[in-house]
C-alpha positions as CSV (number, residue, x, y, z in Angstrom):
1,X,91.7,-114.0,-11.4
2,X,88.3,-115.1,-10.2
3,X,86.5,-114.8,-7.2
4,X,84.8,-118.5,-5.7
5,X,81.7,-119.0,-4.1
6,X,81.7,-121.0,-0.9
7,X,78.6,-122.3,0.8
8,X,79.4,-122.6,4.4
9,X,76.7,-124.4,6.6
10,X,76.2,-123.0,9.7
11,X,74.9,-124.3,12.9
12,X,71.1,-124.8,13.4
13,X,70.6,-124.7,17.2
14,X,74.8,-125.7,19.1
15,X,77.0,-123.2,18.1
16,X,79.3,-126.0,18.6
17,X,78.5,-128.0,15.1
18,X,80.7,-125.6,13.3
19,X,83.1,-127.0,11.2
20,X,87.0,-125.8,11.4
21,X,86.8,-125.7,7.8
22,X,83.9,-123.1,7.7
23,X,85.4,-121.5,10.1
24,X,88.5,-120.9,8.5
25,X,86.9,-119.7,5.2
26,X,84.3,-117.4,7.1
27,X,87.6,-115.6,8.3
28,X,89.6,-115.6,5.1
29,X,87.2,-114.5,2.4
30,X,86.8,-111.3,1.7
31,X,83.0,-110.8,2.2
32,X,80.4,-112.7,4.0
33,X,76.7,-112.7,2.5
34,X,74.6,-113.3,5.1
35,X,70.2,-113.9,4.8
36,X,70.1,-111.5,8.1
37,X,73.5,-109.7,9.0
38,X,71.7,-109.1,12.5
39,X,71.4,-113.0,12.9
40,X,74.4,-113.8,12.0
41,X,76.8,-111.2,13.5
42,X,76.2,-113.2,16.6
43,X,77.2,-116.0,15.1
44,X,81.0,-114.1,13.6
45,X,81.2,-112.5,16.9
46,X,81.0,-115.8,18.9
47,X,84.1,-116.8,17.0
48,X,85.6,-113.5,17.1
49,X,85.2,-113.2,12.6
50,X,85.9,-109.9,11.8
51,X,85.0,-110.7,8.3
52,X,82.5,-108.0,6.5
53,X,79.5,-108.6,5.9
54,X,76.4,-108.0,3.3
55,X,72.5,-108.9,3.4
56,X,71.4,-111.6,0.7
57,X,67.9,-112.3,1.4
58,X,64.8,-113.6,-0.6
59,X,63.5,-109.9,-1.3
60,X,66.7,-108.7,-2.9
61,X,68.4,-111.9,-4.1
62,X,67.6,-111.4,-7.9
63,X,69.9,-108.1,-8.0
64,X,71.8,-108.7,-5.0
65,X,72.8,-112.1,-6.4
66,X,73.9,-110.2,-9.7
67,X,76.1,-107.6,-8.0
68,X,77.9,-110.8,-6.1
69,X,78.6,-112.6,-9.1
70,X,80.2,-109.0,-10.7
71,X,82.3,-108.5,-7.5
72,X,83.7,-112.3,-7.9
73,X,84.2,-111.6,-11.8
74,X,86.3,-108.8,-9.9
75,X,88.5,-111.8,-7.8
76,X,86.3,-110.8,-4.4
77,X,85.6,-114.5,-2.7
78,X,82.6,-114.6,-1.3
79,X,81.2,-117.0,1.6
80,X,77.2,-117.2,1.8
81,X,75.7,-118.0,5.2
82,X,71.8,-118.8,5.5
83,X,70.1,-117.6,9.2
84,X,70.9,-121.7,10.1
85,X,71.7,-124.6,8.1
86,X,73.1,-125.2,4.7
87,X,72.7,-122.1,1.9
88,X,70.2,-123.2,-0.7
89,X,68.1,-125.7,1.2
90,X,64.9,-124.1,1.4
91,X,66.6,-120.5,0.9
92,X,67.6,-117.8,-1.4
93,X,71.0,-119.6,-1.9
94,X,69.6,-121.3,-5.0
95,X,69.4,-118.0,-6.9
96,X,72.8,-116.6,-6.4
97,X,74.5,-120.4,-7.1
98,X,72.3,-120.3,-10.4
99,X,74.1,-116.8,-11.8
100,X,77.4,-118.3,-10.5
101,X,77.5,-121.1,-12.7
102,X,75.6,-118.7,-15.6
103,X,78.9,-116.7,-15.3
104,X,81.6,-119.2,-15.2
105,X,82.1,-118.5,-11.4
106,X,83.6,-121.7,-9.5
107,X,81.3,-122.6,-6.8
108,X,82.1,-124.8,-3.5
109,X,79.4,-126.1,-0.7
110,X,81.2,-127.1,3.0
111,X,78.7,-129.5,4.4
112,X,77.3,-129.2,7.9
113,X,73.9,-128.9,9.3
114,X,70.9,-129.5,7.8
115,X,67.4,-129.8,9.5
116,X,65.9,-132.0,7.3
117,X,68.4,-134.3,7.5
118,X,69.3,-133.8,11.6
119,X,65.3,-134.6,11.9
120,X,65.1,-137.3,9.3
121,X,67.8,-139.2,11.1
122,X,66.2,-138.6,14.6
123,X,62.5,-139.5,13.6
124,X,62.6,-143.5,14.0
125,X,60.8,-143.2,10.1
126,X,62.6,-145.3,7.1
127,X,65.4,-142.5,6.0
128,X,66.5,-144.8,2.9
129,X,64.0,-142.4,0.5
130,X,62.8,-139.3,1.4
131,X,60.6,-136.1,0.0
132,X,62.1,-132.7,1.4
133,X,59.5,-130.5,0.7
134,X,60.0,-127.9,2.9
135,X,57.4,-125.1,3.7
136,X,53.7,-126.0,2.2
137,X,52.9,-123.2,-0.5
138,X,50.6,-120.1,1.2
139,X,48.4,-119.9,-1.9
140,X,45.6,-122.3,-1.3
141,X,45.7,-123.6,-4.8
142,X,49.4,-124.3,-5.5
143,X,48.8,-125.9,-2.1
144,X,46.2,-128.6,-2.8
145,X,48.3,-129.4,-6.1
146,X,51.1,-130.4,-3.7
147,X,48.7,-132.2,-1.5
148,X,47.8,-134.5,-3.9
149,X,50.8,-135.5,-4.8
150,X,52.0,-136.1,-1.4
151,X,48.9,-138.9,-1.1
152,X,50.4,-141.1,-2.8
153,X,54.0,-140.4,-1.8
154,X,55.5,-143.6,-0.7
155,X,59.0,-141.9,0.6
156,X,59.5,-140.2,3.8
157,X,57.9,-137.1,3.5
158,X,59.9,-133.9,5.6
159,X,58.6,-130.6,5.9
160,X,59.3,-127.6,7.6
161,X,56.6,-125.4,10.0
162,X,56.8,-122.4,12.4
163,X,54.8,-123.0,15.5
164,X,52.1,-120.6,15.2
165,X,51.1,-122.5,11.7
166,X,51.7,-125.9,13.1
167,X,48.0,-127.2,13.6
168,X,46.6,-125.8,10.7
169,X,49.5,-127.9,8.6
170,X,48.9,-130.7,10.5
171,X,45.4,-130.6,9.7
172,X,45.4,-130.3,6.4
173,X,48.1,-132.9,5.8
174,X,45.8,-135.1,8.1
175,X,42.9,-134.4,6.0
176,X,44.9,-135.2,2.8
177,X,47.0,-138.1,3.8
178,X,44.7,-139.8,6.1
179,X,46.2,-141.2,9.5
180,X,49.8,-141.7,9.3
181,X,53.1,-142.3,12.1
182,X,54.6,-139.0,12.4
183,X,57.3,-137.8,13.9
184,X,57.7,-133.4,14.8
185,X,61.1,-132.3,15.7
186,X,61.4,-129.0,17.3
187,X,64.3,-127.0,18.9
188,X,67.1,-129.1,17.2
189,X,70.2,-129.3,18.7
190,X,69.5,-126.7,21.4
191,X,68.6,-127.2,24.8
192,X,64.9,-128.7,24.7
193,X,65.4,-130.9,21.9
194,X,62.6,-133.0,21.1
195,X,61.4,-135.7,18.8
196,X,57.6,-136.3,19.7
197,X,56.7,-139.9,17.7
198,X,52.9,-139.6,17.3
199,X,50.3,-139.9,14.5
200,X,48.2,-136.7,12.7
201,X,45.2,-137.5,15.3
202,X,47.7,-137.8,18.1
203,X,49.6,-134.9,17.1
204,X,46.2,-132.6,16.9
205,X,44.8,-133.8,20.4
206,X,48.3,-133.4,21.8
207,X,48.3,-129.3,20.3
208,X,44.4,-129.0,21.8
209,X,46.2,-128.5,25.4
210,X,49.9,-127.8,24.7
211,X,51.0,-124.8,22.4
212,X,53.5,-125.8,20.0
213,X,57.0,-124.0,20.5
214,X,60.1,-123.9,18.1
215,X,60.4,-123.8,14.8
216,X,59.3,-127.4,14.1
217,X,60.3,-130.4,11.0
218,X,57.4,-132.8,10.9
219,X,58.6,-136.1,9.3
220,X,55.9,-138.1,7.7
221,X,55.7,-141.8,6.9
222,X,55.1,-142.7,3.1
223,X,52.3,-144.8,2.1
224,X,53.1,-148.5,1.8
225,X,53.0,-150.5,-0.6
226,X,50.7,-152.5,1.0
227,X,48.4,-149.8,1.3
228,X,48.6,-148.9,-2.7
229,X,48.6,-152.6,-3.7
230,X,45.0,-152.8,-1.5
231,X,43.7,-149.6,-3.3
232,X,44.3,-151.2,-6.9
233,X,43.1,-154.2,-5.9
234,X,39.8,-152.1,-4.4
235,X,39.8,-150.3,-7.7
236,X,40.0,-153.4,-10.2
237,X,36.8,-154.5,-8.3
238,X,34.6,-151.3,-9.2
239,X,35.7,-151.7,-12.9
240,X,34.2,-153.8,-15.6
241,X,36.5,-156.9,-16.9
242,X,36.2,-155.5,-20.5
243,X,37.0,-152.1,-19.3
244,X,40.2,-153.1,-17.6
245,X,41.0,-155.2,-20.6
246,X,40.8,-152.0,-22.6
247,X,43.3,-150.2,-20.3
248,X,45.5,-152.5,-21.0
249,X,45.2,-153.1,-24.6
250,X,45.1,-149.3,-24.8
251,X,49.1,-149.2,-23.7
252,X,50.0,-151.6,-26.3
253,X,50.0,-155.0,-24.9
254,X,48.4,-157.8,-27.1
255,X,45.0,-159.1,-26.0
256,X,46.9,-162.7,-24.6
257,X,49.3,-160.1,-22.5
258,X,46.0,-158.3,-21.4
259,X,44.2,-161.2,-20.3
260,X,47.3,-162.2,-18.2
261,X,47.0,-159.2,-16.5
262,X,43.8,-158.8,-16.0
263,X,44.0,-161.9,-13.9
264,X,46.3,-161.3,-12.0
265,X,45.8,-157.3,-10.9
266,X,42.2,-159.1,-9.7
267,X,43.2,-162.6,-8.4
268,X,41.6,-164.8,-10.6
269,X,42.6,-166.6,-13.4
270,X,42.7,-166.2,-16.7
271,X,40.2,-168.7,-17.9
272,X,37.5,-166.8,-15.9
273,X,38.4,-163.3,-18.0
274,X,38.3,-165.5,-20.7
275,X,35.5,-166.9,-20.5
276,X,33.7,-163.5,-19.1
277,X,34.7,-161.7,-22.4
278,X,33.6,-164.6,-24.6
279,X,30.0,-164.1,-22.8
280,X,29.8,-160.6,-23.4
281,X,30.4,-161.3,-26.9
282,X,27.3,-164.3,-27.1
């Protein structure tokens, strides 16, 4: 018979948002694969889990994640543990669940923390739609790509930071985004919990005199709708009628569908496109 996978979430600041249930599994599986094994021996230690342990970590999970999956083909159940947080979210947990399901192993996730969620919730932002995107890419390129898309992101945007890169982040998300409400959550659950509500300008004056501490979420408004209706609108001004007839009639529509939309993307009515394309053709 089988091994299982089970995904236990583990606190992200209060040792006391354990669940029983991942308690319970931590102590009765047979091996506990853990992103640090000096991290989280604190953790099993606090609850007195004598459970033993492995290192699964973003440098070895390729291999690693293939000798778990044989020792579950051998019936070993296996409970993976990120540093804090839920395996998978923004961790190597994605790899190993990948060969599970590649090899027919049954796979279970026990919900609990999160940070993006915990600082999604706590940041006063619109949490019906959100963009987790986690840590910004390192290589400059691959990092202006996801720049660009963010600029016109209309969700809630969440990302993660550590505190030494904290400025730089915000300034570049500042300089892509333009101004926009922020809110960065640092310490989460712990002791000095904060949620400071600010904007990219506040946020960089506020860093000039006070060092960022904590590993820190910064949760970003989307851009309205408002806002992307005005830069149509701005748009539809700098471009020739025939031109944005041709857009249109270059999707398909029919020139009467055309002229109706025309109108209306620049507020006028449909007699004046009318009339403007019968002029061009005089």
């Amino acid at each position: 018979m089988q091994g299982k996978l089970y995904l236990c979430a583990t606190p992200i600041g209060n040792l006391e948002d354990i669940t029983f249930r991942v308690l319970n599994t931590l102590k009765e599986v047979d091996l506990i694969a853990a992103e640090d094994t000096r991290h989280s021996i604190k953790l099993l230690n606090h609850f007195d889990i004598k459970t033993p342990m492995t290192s699964y970590h973003e440098f070895n999970k390729v291999d690693k994640a293939k000798y778990l999956v044989e020792k579950m083909k051998e019936g070993v159940n296996i409970a993976l543990v990120t540093d804090a947080g839920t395996p998978g979210i923004s961790d190597p947990g994605e790899e190993l669940v990948r060969q599970c399901y590649e090899a027919g192993i049954e796979v279970t996730s026990l919900p609990g923390p999160a940070a993006c969620i915990t600082a999604l919730t706590l940041s006063g932002l619109p949490t019906r739609r959100f963009a987790f995107e986690a840590f910004l890419p390192f290589e400059k390129k691959e990092k202006q790509v996801i720049l660009d898309e963010l600029k016109h992101e209309t969700r809630t945007i969440i990302l993660y930071e550590a505190p030494h890169r904290l400025v730089k982040t915000l300034g570049e998300l500042y300089e892509a985004l333009g101004e926009r409400n922020i809110t960065i959550c640092r310490e989460l659950t712990k002791k000095y919990e904060t949620a400071f509500r600010t904007t990219f300008s506040g946020a960089l004056a506020h860093y000039e005199v006070e060092e960022p501490k904590g590993e820190c979420v910064i949760v970003v408004e989307g851009k309205t709708y408002e806002e992307i209706k005005k830069e149509k609108e701005q748009a539809w001004e700098t471009m020739p009628i025939e031109e944005h007839m041709e857009k249109y009639l270059g999707e398909g529509m029919d020139r009467k569908e055309a002229m109706k939309r025309v109108a209306k993307d620049r507020g006028i009515s449909k007699r004046d496109v009318y009339q403007y394309l019968m002029n061009l053709e005089d």
